[in-house]
N, C-alpha and C positions, 0 to 999 in steps of 0.2 A: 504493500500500500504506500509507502513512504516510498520506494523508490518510483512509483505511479506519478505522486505531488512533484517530486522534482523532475521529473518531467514535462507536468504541465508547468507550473511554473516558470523553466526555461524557455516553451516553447509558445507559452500566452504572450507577452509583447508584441514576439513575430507576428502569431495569428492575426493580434488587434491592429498593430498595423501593417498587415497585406489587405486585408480587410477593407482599412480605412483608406488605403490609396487605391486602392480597388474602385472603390467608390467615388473616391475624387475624380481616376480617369476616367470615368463610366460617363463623369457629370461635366469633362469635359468635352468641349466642340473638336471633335478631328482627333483625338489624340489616337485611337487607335487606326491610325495611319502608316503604312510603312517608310513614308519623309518621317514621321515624327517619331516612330518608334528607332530607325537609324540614326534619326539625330542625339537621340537617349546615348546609346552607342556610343557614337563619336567622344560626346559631352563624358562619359563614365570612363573613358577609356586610358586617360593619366589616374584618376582616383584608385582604378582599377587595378593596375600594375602597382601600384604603392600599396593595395591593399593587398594584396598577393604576397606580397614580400613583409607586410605587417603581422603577416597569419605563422609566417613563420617566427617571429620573436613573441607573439603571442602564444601559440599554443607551446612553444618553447619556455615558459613563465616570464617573458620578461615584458616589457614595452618602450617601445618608440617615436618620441615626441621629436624628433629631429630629422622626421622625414621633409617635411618641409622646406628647413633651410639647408639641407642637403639637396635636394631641386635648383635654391638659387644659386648653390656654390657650383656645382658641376653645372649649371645653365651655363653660367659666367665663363668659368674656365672653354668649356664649348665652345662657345660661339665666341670667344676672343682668338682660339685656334682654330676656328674653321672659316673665318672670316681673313684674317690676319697672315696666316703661317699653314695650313696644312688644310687639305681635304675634308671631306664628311666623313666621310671610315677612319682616318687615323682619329681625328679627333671623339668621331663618336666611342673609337673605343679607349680615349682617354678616359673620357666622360662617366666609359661606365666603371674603367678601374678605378678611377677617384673616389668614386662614390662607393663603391664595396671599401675599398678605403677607410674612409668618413664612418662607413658603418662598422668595419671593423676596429675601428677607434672605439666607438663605444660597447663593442661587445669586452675590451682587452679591460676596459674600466668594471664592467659588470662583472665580469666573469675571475679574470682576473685579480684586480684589488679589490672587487665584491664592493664596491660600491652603488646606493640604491639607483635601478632601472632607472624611475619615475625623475631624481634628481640627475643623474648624469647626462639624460636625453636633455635635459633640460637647458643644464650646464651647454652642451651643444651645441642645441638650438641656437642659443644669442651667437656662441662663436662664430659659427659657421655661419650666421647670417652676417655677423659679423665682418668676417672674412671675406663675403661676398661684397659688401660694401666697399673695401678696405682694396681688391679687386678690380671694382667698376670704379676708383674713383668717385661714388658717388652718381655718375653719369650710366642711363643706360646703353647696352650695345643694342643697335636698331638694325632692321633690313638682314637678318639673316638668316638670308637665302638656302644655306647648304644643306638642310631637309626639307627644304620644301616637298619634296616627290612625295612623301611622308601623308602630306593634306590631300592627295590627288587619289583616286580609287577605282574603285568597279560601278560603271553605271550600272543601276537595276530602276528599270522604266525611266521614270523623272528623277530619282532619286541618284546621285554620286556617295555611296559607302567607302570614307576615308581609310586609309591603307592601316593608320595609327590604331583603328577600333579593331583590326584582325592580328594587331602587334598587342592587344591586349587581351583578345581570345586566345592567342597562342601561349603568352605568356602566364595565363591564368593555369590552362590544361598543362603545360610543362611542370607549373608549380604542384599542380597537383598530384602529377609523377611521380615527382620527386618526394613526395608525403607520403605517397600511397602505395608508391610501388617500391622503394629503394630502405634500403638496410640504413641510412642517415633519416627519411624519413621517422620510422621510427621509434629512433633514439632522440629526436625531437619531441617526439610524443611522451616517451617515458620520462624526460628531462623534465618536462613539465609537467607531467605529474606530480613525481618523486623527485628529486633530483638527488637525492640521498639513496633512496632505495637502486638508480639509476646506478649511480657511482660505482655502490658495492655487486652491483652487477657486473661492472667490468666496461661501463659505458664511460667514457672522458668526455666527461661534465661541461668543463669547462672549453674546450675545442667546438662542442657543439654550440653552444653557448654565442661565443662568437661567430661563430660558422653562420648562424640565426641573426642575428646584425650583420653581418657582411653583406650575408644579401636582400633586407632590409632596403642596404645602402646601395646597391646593386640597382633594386626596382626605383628608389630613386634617382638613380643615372640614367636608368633608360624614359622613367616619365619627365626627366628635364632632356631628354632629346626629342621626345613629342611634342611636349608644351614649344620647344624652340618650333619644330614642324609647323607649328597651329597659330603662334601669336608670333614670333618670327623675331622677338625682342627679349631681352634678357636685362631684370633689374634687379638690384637687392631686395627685393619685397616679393620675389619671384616666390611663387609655391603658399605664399603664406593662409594657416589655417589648413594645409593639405592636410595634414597629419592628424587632424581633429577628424574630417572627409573617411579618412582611410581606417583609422579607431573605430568609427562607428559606423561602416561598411560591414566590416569584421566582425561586431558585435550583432548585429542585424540579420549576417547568415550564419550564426550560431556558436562563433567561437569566442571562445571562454576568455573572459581576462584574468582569470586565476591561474591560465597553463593548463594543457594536458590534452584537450577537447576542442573541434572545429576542426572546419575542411575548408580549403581555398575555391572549392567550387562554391559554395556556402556562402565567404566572403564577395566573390563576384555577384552574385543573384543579388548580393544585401546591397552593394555598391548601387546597379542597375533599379534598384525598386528606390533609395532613396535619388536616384538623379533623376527619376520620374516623377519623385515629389518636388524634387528644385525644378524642374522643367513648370511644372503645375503654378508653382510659388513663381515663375518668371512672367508666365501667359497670361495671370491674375492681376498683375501690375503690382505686386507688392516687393520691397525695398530688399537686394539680397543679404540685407541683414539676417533676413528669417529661415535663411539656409544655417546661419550657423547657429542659431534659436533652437531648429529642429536637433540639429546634427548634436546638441550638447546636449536634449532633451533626451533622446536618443542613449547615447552613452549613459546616462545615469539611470536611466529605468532598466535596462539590459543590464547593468554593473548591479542594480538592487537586486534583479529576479536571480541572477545566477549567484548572486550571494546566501539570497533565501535558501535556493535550491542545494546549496554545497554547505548550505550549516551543517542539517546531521553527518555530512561526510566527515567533517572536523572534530566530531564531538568525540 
């Protein structure tokens, strides 16, 4: 019976609201359109790949609040070498080793000198937005071009399906691979369960640990080579509030912020349902302040119900 409640428990939020946006698209004019449903797509498709890469230091126990200015730092770096000194490929794969980088910074803090997740991402955050400023000068880089191919895609009827939204289906299903099919997978899982019981299993804790921030930092490097794709400008306030976006993506398709629990396919679906409520919040005429209204609203009734649900498991 008790393990019946924490079931429901976990899963009443979701229901209430799929439910409740259910209802919103039902009530809007056109939305179930495929212009409008690819435009969801497109719009989810940086959230999306940061949430991918969030699912992994979540269900791993940790979290990541420096996804974000991780975006504006590898933006930066990017498109000052791709503009300036070098191609789209050398630099895009600067871009993405910086930012596994960035992320493995913070996992060698975590894991490492076991410093708190919640502060060290934090800690970060300013740096690296920091850094990004520090970077740019303060100025941002405009006009860059060298992803653009990135915005251009597959016509279907009227509609053009940008190349970036199937750079985040891919990425979504890889991540999911890599959880579900692979012996690292896992030991991700068990680390956040236990990370004790993990240990004395023979599992290195701490390797995976960062392993889970790395590519965190990773999916940040490739959603700041999307974003470059899409708005084609790169400033220190790049990304900002992603990292709230991608939290409660994650928590939306049912992964845990305690560790141990959730699927990246999960986290995508949750991405996708909440960009259809900002899409809703856009078409209504209302102030995109109320995206980050929901998105915080969001996190905390998901962070209650799974709290509820994992008491007796602590007792």
């Amino acid at each position: 019976m008790k393990e019946h409640l924490r079931t429901v428990l976990l899963r009443l939020p979701q229901f209430l609201l799929m439910i409740g946006g259910l209802i919103l698209m039902w009530r809007t004019e056109r939305f179930f359109t495929f212009h409008t449903l690819g435009s969801i797509l497109e719009l989810a498709s940086i959230v999306g790949v940061l949430a991918a890469g969030q699912t992994f230091v979540l269900i791993g126990g940790g979290f990541d609040l420096s996804q974000g200015a991780i975006v504006a730092l590898t933006a930066a770096s990017t498109a000052w070498l791709a503009k300036d000194y070098t191609g789209p490929i050398p630099a895009a794969l600067v871009g993405l080793g910086l930012g596994a980088m960035l992320g493995a910074i913070n996992g060698f803090f975590v894991a490492v000198v076991r410093t708190n997740a919640f502060v060290t991402t934090l800690s970060t955050l300013l740096i690296y937005r920091g850094a990004a400023f520090v970077l740019l000068g303060g100025q941002p880089i405009s006009q860059v071009m060298a992803f653009a191919r990135l915005s251009a895609g597959i016509t279907l009827g009227r509609t053009v399906l940008a190349f970036r939204a199937f750079v985040f289906l891919g990425a979504a299903l890889l991540a999911w691979l890599v959880l579900r099919q692979t012996v690292f997978g896992q030991y991700v899982y068990a680390v956040g369960g236990n990370a004790e019981a993990a240990r004395l299993a023979g599992v290195r804790t701490v390797r995976v640990r960062v392993a889970t921030f790395a590519l965190s930092g990773l999916a940040a490097g490739l959603a700041a080579i999307l974003w470059l794709s899409w708005v084609r400008v790169a400033k220190p306030d790049t990304g900002t509030n992603l990292e709230l976006d991608s939290i409660a993506a994650c928590v939306v398709g049912g992964v845990s912020l305690q560790g141990g629990a959730g699927s990246v396919l999960g986290a995508a679906a949750g991405c996708l349902l909440l960009q259809s409520l900002a899409t809703m919040i856009t078409t209504a005429g209302l102030p995109d302040e109320y995206r980050t209204l929901v998105a915080g609203s969001v996190i905390l009734t998901f962070a209650a119900a799974d709290a509820l649900a994992r008491r007796g498991e602590r007792r």
